[in-house]
C-alpha positions in Angstrom: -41.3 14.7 45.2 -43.9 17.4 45.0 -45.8 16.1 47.4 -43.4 15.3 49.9 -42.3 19.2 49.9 -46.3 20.1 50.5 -46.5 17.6 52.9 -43.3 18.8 54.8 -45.0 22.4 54.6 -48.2 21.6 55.7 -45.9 20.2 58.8 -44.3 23.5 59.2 -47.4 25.5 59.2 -48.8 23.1 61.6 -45.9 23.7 64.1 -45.5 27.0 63.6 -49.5 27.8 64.5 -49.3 25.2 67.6 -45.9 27.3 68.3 -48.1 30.9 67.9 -50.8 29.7 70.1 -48.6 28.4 73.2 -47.0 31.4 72.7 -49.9 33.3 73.0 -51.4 31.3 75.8 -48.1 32.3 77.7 -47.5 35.5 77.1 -50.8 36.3 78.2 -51.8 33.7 80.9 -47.8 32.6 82.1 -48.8 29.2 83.2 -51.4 30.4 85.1 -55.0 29.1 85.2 -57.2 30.3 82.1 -59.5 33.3 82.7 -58.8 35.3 86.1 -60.7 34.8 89.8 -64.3 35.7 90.1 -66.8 35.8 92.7 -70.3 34.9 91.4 -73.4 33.2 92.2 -75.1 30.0 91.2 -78.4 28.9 90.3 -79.3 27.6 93.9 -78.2 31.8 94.9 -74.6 30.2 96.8 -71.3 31.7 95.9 -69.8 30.6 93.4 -65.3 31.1 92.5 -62.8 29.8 89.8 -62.3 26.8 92.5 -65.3 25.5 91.2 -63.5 25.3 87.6 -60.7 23.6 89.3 -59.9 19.9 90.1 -62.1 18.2 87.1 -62.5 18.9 83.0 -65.2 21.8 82.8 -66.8 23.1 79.5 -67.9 26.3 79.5 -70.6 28.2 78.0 -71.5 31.7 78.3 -75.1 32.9 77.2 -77.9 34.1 78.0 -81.8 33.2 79.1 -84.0 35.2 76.5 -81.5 33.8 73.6 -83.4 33.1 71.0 -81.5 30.1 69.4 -77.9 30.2 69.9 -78.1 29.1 73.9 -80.7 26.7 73.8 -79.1 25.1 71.1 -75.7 24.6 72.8 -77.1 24.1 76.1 -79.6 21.2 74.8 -76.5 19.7 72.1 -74.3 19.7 75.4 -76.6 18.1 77.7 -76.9 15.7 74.8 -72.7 15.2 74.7 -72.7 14.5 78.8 -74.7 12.3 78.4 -73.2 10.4 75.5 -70.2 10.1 77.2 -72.1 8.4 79.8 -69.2 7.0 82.8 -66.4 7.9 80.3 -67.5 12.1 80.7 -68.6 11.3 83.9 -65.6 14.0 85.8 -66.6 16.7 83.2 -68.9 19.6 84.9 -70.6 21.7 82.6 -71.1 25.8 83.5 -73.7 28.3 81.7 -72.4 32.0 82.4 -74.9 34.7 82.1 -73.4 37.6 80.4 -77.2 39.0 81.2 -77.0 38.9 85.0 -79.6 42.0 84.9 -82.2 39.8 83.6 -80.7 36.3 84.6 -81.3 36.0 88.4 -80.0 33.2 90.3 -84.1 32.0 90.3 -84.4 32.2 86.5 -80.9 30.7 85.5 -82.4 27.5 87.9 -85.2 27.1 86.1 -83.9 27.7 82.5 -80.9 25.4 83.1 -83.7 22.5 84.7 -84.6 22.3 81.2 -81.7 21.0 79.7 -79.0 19.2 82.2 -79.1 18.4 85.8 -75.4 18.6 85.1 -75.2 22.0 83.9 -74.4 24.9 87.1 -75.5 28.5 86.0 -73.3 31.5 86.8 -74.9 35.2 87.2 -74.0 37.9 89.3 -73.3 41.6 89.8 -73.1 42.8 86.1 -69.7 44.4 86.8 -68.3 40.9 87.7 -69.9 39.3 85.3 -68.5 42.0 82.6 -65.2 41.0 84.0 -65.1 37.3 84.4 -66.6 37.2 80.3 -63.3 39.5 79.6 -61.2 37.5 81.6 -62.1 34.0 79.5 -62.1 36.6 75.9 -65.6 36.0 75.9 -66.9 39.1 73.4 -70.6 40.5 75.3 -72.3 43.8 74.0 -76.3 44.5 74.6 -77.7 45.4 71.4 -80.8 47.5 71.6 -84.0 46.2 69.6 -86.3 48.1 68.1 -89.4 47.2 70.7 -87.1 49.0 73.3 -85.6 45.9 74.3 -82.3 44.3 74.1 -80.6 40.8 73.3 -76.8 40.2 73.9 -74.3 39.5 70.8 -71.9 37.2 72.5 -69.1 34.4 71.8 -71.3 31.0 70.8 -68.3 29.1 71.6 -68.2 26.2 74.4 -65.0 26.7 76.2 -62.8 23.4 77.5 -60.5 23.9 80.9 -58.4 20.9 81.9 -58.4 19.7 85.7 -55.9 22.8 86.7 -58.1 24.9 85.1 -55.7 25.7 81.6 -57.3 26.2 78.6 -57.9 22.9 76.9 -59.7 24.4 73.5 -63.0 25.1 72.3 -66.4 23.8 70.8 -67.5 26.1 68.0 -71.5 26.9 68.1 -72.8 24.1 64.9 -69.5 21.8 65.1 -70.6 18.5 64.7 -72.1 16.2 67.5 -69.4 13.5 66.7 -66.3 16.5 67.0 -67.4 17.7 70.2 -67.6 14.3 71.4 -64.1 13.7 70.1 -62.8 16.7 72.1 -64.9 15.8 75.2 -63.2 12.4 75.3 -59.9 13.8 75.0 -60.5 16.1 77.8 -61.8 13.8 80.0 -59.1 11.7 79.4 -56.5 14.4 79.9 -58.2 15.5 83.3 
């Protein structure tokens, strides 16, 4: 008996926080695509818009070239994902936003991306765009100064998953494991 009335709450709970989230998602986004429209550039220096995350299951990574481990790390376990998936992922394209478009040229998002994933466009741009696209998607970005007079970037590690229209379809967390991620790629392929 006991358990059935845990059981039946752990039910509740789980409704009421998939109830809280779509509530959320609408309040905030009213059925419209994720994120907001944006004007950037790609690695090859073409224009780039949110009709390129339109039309196909994208995943979504924003970052930054002098990383130290968090980037490389998701950009090399998602290169390793795509091509797990193989034919079944094959609809999925793969994005790598700078939020450090004052370092991250068009040039040197090419050939820091070429080391990971053929299938993996980088995004930079005007910082002010940039600044808003990140915002846009609740991506968190601050330059932290260093004490060699540089900076690095604190940022959200998180790999984010649009649908085919372009809704948010959830997330990757930075360290989840390889077999999760696949799970969730699957499921958005799937989905479209």
């Amino acid at each position: 008996m006991m358990r059935s009335i845990l059981i039946g709450i752990l039910v509740l709970m789980t409704a009421g926080i998939g109830w809280l989230t779509f509530s959320w998602y609408s309040t905030h986004y009213g059925g419209e695509p994720f994120g907001a429209p944006f004007a950037l550039t790609d690695q090859t220096g073409e224009p780039i818009t949110e009709a390129a995350l339109r039309g196909h299951p994208s995943a979504v990574f924003f970052g930054f070239t002098h990383c130290p481990e968090v980037c490389p790390t998701t950009l090399f376990e998602m290169a390793g994902w795509l091509k797990t998936l193989g034919d079944e992922g094959k609809d999925i394209k793969a994005y790598f936003v700078s939020i450090d478009p004052e370092r991250d040229t068009p040039e040197i998002m090419k050939t820091y991306i070429s080391n990971f994933s053929d299938r993996i466009v980088g995004i930079t741009g005007e910082p002010a765009k940039v600044e808003a696209m990140a915002k846009a998607f609740g991506i968190y970005a601050k330059k932290v100064p260093t004490e060699d007079g540089d900076y690095t970037m604190d940022h959200t590690a998180s790999v984010l998953l649009l649908n085919g229209k372009g809704d948010f379809a959830g997330t990757i967390a930075y360290g989840e494991s390889a077999s999760n991620a696949i799970a969730k790629l699957k499921r958005l392929a799937a989905e479209g």
